[in-house]
C-alpha beads as a LAMMPS data file, in Angstrom:
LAMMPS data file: protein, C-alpha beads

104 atoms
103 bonds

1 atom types
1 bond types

-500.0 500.0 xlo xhi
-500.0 500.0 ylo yhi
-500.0 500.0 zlo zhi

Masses

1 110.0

Atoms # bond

1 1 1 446.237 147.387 -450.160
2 1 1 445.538 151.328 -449.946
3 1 1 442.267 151.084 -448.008
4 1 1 442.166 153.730 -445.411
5 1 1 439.237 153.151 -443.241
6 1 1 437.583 151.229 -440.253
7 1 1 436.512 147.317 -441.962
8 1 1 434.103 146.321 -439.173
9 1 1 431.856 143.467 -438.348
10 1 1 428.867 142.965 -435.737
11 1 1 426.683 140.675 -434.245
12 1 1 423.333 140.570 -433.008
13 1 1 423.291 139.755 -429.382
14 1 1 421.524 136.835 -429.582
15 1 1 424.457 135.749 -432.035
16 1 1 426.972 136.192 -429.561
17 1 1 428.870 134.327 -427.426
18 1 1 429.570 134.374 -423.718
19 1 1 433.539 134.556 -422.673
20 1 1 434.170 135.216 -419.349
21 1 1 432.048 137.992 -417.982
22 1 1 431.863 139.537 -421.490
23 1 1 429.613 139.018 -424.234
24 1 1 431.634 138.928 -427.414
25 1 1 431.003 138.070 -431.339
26 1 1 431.679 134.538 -431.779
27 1 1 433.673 135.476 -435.026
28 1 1 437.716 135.799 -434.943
29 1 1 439.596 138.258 -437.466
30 1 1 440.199 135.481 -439.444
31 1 1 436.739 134.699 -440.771
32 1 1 436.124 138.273 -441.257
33 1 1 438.617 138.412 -443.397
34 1 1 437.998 135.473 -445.234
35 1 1 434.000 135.407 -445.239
36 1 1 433.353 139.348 -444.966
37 1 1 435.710 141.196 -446.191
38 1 1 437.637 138.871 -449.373
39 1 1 440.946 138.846 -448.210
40 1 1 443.451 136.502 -447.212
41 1 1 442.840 135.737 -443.625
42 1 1 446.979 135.164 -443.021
43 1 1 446.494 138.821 -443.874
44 1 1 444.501 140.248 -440.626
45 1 1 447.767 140.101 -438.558
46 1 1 449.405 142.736 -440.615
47 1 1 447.062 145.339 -439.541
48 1 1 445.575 147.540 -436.751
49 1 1 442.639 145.848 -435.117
50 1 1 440.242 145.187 -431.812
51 1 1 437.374 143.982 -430.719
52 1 1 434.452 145.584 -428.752
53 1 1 432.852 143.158 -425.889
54 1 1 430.172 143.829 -423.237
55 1 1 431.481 143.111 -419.530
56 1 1 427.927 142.094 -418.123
57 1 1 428.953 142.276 -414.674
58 1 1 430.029 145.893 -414.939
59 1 1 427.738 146.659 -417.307
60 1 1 429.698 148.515 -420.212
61 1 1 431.543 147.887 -423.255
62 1 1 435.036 147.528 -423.671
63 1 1 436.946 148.618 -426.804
64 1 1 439.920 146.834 -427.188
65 1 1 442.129 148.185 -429.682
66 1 1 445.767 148.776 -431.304
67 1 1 447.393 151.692 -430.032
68 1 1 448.043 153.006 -433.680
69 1 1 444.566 153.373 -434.471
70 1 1 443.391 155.035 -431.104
71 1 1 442.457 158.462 -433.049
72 1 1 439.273 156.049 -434.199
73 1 1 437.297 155.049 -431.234
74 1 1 435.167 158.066 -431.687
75 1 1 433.978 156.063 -434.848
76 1 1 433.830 153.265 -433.419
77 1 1 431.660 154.608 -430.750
78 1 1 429.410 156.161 -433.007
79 1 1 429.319 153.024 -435.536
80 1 1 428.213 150.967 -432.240
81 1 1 426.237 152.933 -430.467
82 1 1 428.416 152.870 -427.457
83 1 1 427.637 154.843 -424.490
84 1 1 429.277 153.299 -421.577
85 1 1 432.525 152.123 -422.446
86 1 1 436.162 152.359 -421.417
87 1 1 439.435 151.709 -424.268
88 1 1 442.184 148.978 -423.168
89 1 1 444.866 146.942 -425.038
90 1 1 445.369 143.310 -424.881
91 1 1 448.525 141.864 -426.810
92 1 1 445.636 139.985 -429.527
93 1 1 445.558 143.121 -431.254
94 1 1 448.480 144.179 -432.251
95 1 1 450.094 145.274 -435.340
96 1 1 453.452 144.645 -436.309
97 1 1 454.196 147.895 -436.090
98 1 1 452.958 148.397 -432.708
99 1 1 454.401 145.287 -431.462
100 1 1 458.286 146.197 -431.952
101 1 1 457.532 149.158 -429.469
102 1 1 455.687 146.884 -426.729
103 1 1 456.895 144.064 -425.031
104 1 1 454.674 141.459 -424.045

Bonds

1 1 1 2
2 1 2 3
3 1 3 4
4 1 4 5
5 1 5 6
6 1 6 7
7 1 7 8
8 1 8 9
9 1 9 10
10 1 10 11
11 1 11 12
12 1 12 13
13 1 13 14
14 1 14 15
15 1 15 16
16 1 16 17
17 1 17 18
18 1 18 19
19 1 19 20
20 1 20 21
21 1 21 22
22 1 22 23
23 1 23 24
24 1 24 25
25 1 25 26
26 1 26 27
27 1 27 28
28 1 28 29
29 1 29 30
30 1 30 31
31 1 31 32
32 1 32 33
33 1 33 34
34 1 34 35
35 1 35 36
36 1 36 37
37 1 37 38
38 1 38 39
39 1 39 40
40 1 40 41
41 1 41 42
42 1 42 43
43 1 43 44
44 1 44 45
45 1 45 46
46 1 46 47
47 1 47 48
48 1 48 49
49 1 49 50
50 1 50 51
51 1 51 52
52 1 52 53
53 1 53 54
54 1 54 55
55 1 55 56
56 1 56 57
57 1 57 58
58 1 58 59
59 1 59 60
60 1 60 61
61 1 61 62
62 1 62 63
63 1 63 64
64 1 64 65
65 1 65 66
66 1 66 67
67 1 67 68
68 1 68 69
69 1 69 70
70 1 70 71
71 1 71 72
72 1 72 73
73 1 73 74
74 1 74 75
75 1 75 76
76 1 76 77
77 1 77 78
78 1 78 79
79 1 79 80
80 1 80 81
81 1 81 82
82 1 82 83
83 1 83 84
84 1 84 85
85 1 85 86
86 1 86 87
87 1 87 88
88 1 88 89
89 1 89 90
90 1 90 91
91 1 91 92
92 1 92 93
93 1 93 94
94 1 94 95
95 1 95 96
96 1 96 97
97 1 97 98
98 1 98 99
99 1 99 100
100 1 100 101
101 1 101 102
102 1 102 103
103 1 103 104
């Protein structure tokens, strides 16, 4: 695949789903890739990803994302609407790539 890009999906709020203290899309890479995007959802695990949730008790969002693909959160900001937010990295989203330079 030679896409070079940012492959995204959202949710309305009312769509979402409550996890935690967060607010998150009820949707895992998995159906994206099947239902959204056409591809083989085996297929999402080869690749940079994250997922943006809304900690309601601090009141931001977080953007939780793949080291690799850092350069893009100003994107992602701006394809969000994302004003208060802070970036962290949970071992979920985690390329390949990444993951033979982390331990987890």
């Amino acid at each position: 695949m030679g896409y070079k890009g940012i492959l995204y999906g959202a949710v309305p709020e009312e769509e979402s789903e409550t996890y935690g203290n967060c607010i998150t899309s009820p949707h895992g890479h998995s159906d994206l890739f099947d239902t959204t995007f056409g591809l083989i959802s085996a297929d999402y695990l080869h690749y940079p990803r994250g997922r943006i949730v809304y900690d309601m008790k601090r009141g931001l969002h977080i953007i939780y994302i793949d080291k690799c693909i850092l350069d893009t959160v100003p994107e992602v900001k701006k394809l969000f609407n994302l004003n208060k937010y802070e970036v962290d990295y949970d071992e979920h989203y985690v390329c390949p790539g990444c993951r033979e330079e982390l331990e987890f």
